[in-house]
C-alpha positions as CSV (number, residue, x, y, z in Angstrom):
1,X,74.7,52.2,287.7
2,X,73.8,55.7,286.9
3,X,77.6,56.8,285.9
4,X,77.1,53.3,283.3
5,X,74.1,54.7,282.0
6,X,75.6,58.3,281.5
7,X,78.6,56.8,279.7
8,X,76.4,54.9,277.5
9,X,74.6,58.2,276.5
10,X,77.4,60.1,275.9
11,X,78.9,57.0,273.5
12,X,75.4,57.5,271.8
13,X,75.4,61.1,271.6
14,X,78.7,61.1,270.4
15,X,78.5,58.1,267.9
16,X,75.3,60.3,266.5
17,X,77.4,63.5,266.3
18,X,80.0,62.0,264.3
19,X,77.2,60.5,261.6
20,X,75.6,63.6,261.0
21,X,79.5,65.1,260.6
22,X,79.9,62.6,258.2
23,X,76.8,63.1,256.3
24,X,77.0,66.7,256.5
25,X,80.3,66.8,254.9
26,X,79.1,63.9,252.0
27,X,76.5,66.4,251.5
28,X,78.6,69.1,251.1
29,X,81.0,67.3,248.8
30,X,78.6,65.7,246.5
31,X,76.7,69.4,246.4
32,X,80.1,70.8,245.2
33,X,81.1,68.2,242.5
34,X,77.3,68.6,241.4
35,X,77.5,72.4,240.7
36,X,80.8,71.8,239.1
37,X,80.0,69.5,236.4
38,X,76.5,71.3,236.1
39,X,78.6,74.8,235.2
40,X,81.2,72.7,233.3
41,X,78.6,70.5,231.0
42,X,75.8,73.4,230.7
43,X,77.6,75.5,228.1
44,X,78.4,72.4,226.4
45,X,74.5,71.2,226.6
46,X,73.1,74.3,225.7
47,X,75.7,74.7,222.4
48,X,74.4,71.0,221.7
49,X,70.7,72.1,221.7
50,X,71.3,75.3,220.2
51,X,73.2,74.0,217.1
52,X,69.7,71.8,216.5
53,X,67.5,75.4,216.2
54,X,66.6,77.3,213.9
55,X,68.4,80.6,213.9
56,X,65.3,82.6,214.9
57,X,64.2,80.3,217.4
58,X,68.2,80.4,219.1
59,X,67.9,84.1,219.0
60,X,64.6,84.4,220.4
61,X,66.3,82.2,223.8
62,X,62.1,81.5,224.5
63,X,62.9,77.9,224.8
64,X,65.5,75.6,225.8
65,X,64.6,72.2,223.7
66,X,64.2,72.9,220.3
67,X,60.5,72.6,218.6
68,X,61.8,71.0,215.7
69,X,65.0,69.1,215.4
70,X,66.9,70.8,212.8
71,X,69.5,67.9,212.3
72,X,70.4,69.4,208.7
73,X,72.4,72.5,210.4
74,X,75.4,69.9,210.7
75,X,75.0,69.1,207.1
76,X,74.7,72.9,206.0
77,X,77.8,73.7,208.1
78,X,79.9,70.9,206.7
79,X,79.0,72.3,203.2
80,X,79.4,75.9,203.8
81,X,82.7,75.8,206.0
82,X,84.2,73.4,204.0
83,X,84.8,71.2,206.8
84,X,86.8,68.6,204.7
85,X,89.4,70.2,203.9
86,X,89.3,72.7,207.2
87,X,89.3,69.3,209.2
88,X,92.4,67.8,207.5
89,X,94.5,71.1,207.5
90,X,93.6,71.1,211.2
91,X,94.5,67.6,211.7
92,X,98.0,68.0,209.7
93,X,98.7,70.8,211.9
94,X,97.6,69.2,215.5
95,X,99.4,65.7,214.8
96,X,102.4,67.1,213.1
97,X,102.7,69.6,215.9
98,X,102.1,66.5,219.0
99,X,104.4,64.4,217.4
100,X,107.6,67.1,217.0
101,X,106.6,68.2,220.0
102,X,106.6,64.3,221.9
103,X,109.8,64.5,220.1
104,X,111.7,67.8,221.0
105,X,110.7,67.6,224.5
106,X,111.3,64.0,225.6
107,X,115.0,64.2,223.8
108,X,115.5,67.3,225.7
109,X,113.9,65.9,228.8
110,X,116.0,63.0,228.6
111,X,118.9,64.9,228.1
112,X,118.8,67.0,230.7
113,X,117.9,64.5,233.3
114,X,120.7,62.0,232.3
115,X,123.6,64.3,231.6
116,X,125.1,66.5,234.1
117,X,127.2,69.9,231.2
118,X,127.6,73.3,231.4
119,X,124.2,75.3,231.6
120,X,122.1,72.7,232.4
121,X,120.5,74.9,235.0
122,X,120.4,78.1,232.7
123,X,118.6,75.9,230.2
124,X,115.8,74.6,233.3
125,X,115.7,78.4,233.9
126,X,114.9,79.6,230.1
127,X,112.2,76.4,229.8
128,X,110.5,77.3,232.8
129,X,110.3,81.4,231.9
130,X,108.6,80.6,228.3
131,X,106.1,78.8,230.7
132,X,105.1,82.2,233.2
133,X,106.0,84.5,230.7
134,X,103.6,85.3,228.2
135,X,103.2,88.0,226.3
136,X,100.9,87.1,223.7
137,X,100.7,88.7,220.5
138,X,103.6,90.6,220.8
139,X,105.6,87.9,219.3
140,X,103.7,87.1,216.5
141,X,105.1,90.0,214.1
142,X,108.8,88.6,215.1
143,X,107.7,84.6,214.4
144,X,105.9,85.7,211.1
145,X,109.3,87.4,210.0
146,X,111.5,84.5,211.0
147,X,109.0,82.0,209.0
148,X,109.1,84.7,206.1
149,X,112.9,84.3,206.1
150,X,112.6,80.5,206.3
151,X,110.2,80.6,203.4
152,X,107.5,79.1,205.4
153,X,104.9,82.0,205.5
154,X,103.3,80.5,203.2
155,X,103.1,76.9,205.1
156,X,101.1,75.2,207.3
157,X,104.7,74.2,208.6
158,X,105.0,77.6,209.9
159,X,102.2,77.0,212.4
160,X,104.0,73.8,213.0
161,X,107.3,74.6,213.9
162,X,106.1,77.5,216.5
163,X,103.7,75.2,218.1
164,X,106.6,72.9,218.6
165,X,109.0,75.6,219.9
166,X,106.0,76.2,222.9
167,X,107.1,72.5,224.3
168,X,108.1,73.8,227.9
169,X,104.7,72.8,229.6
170,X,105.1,68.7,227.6
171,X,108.9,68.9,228.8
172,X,108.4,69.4,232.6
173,X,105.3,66.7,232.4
174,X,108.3,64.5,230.8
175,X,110.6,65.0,233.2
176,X,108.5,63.9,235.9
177,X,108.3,60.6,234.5
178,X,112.2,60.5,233.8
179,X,112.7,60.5,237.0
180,X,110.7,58.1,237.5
181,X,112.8,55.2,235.8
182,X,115.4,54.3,237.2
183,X,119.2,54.8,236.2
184,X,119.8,51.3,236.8
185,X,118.7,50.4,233.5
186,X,120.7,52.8,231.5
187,X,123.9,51.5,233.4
188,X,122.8,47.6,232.3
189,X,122.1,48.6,228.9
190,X,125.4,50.6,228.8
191,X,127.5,47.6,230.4
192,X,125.8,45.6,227.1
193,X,127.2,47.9,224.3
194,X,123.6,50.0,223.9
195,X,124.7,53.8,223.1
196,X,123.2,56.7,224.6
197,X,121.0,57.3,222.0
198,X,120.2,53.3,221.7
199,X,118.9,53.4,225.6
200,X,116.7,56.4,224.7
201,X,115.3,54.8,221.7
202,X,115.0,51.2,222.9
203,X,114.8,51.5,227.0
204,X,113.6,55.1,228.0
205,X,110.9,55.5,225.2
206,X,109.1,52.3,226.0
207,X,108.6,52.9,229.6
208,X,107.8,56.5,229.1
209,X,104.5,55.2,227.6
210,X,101.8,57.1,230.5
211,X,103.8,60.3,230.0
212,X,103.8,60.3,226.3
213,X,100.1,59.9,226.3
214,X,99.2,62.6,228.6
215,X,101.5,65.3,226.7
216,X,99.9,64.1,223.4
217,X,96.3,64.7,225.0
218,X,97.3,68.2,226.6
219,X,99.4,68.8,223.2
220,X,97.1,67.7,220.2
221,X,94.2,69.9,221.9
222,X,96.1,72.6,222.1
223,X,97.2,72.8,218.8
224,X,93.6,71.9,217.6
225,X,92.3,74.9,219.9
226,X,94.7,77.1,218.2
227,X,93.2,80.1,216.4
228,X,95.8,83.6,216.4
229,X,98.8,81.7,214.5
230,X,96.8,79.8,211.8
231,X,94.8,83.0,211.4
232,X,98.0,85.4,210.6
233,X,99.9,82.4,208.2
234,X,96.7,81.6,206.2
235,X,94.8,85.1,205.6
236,X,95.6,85.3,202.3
237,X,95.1,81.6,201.6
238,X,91.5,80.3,202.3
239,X,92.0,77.1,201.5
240,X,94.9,76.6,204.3
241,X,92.8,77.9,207.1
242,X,91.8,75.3,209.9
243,X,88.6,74.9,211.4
244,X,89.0,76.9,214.4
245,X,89.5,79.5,211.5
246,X,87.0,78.2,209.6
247,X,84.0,78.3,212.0
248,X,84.2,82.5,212.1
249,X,83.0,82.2,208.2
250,X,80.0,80.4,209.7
251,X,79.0,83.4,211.3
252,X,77.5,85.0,208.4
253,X,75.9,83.7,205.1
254,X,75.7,85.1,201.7
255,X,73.1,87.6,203.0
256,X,74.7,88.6,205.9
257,X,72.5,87.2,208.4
258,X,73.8,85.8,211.1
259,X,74.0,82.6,211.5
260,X,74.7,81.4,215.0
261,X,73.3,78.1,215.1
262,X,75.5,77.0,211.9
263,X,78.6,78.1,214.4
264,X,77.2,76.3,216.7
265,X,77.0,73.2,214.8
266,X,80.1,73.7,213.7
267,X,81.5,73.7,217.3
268,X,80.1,70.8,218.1
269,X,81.2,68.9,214.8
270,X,85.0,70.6,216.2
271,X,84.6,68.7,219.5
272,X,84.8,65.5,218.1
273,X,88.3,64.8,217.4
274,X,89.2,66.0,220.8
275,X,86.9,63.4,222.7
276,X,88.4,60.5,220.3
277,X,91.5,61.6,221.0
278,X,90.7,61.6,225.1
279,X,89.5,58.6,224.5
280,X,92.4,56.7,223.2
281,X,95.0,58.7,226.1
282,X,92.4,58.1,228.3
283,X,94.2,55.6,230.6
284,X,97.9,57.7,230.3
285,X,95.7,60.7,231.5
286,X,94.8,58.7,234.8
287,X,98.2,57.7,235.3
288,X,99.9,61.5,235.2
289,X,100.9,61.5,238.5
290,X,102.6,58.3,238.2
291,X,105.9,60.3,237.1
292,X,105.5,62.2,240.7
293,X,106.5,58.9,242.3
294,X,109.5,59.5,243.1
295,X,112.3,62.6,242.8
């Protein structure tokens, strides 16, 4: 009797032990995903209260809500960055640059992954270097000099055509999800009379839907993020400049004062685009690891 009643403690004890591991840990998780979305949204929260001070009240820092809602900084910004055009210029260069680069890297990806020729590994290799080896602005003087030669200096196509070459990071996302499909289909499309280029038009591209709207999202933000290259190709034309370039001639007016809550209005007014455009890949950005399946 006594040995049933210690059993039956122990079970207890132990039952107990293992529900306060399990709440300890939800605590512990839930703590953790707290303080990282409260250090990821903060800087976004206090930019969004910010750009609705006034300039003295943001540099005084005395408050965190604003006394008065100063809902005309958005309009002053628009006007005094130019955001129209500044908006479009960046928009030519984002979309222009996701779509060659959607482009480049799933013909390339598809190449690679279907044909077996000489260098195929050398050309993995010299992707997958541009990828861990960066060295910044050093290349910048040799890509303005190549876009001078190819009379595109003075071009927004300049910015383009580099921000396409930097494709390495959408092709290896892209080649996940080729090997994903399977090669049966190519052989059945081949058997019917569909070319190679016919089964990567009709077949591949179709299926390739998740991955093509993941690279767009990572792609089209980092274009729109872009601020070195569209700097150097459009300082001596103000009226190519894009509004990552634009928002540093909100940092002072006419009187040279500075204005940080028009910059800050301005980089909230520059978020936008970005969360439509997660918005839209939204569901391709939950499948990414679908291409992981297999291979």
């Amino acid at each position: 009797m006594d040995n049933a009643v210690q059993i039956e403690r122990r079970r207890v004890l132990i039952q107990r032990t293992r529900l306060l591991g399990k709440t300890a840990s939800a605590i512990v998780l839930w703590g953790f995903l707290l303080a990282v979305a409260f250090f990821t949204l903060f800087p976004v929260v206090m930019t969004v209260l910010g750009s609705l001070k006034t300039n003295q009240e943001l540099t005084a820092g005395a408050t965190i809500l604003p006394k008065v809602w100063q809902f005309g900084n958005y309009a002053e910004a628009w006007q005094q960055a130019k955001f129209s055009t500044y908006t479009w210029n960046s928009l030519f260069v984002s979309i222009a640059a996701t779509v060659g680069t959607l482009i480049v890297a799933s013909m390339a990806g598809y190449a690679v992954d279907r044909r077996l020729f000489p260098g195929r590994k050398l050309y993995i290799f010299l992707q997958a270097s541009t990828m861990f080896i960066s060295i910044g602005a050093v290349v910048l003087r040799p890509q303005f000099e190549l876009m001078v030669k190819l009379h595109l200096n003075t071009s927004l196509w300049g910015v383009v055509l580099i921000l396409i070459s930097a494709h390495a990071t959408t092709y290896f996302i892209l080649m996940g999800f080729f090997k994903s499909i399977p090669r049966d289909l190519d052989e059945a499309a081949m058997l019917d009379g569909c070319s190679f280029m016919g089964i990567y038009w009709r077949i591949i591209l179709p299926l390739l839907g998740p991955g093509l709207g993941v690279s767009a999202l990572f792609t089209f933000r980092a274009a729109w993020n872009e601020y070195i290259l569209p700097l150097v190709f459009t300082m001596n034309n103000p009226k190519m400049q894009t509004l990552t370039v634009g928002l540093a001639n909100l940092r002072y007016t006419n009187s040279a004062a500075m204005q940080t809550q028009l910059m800050m209005a301005g980089a909230c007014l520059s978020m936008l685009p970005i969360l439509i455009v997660y918005v839209f890949a939204n569901r391709s950005f939950m499948q990414v690891t679908a291409g992981s399946v297999k291979g």
